[in-house]
C-alpha positions in Angstrom: 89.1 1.9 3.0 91.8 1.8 0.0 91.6 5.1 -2.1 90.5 1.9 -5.0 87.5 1.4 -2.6 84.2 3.2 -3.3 81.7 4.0 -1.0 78.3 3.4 -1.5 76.8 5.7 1.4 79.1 8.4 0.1 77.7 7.9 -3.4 74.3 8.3 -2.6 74.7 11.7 -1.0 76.7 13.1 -3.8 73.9 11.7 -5.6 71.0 13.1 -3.4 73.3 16.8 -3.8 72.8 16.1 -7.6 69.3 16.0 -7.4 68.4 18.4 -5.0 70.4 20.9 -7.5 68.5 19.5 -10.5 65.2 20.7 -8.7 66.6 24.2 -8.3 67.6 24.5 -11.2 64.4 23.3 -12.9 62.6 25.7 -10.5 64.4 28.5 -11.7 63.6 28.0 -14.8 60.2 27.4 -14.2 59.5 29.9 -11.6 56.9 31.6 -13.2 54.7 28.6 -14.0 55.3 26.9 -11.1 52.1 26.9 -8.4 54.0 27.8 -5.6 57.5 28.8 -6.6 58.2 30.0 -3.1 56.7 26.9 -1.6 58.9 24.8 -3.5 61.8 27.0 -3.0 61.5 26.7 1.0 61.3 22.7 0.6 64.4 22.3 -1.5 66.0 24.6 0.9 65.3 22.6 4.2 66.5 19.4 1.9 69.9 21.2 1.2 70.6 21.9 5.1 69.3 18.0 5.9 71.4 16.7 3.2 74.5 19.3 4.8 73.8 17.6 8.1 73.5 14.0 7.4 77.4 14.9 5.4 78.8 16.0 8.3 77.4 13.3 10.5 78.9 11.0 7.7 82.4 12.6 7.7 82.2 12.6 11.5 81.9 8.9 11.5 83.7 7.8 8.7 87.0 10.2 9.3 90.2 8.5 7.8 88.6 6.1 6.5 87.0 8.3 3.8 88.9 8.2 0.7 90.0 11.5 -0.8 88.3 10.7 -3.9 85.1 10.5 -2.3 85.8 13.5 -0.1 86.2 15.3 -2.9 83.1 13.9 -5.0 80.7 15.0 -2.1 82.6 18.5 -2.2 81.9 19.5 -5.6 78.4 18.5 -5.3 77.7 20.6 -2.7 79.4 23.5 -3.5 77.4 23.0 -6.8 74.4 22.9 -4.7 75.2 26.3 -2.9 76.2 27.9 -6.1 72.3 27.2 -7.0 70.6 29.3 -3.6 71.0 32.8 -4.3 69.4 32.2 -7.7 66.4 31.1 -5.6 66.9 34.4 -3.5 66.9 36.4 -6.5 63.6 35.3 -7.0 61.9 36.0 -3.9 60.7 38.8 -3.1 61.3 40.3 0.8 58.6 42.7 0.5 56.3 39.4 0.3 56.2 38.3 4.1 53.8 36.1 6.2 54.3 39.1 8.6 52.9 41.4 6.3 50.3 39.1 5.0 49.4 38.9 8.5 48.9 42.4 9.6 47.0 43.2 6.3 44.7 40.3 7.6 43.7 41.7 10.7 43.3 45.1 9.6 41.1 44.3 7.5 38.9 42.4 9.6 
């Protein structure tokens, strides 16, 4: 692939990091009128680590034949995309646990 070449399978995961950092961002904004914020948060969280995998599967196969410009396209979207999480940690709470939710269900029983 010519560095002139674009690459269509590349482009859609920098587009799918785009997206997935447009929901988190939204999200954080939004995270006290949001139904489930924490819901929500643990969603777009398992989409970023899919979306982290499938890239490295992609660089894997594609290897040289990547073009730099590409390379470097899906690297600024996801470290854009990790510069979004630990606003969605801030949020959470850890005192808020399914543990404790748990044990305060059966004591009370």
């Amino acid at each position: 692939m010519s560095p002139d070449n674009y690459d269509e399978e590349g482009l859609l995961k920098t587009i799918r990091a785009f997206e997935i950092s447009a929901q988190i961002t939204k999200l954080n904004w939004n995270w006290k009128n949001c139904l489930d914020p924490v819901k929500l948060a643990h969603v777009l969280v398992i989409q970023s680590q899919n979306l982290f995998l499938e890239i490295s599967e992609y660089e894997q196969r594609m290897g040289s034949q990547l073009s730099e410009y590409q390379r470097k396209e899906i690297d600024k979207s996801v470290d854009n995309l990790v510069k979004l999480i630990p606003y969605i940690k801030n949020k959470i709470e850890p005192s808020i646990s399914l543990e404790n939710r748990q044990f305060d269900t059966v004591n009370h029983d």
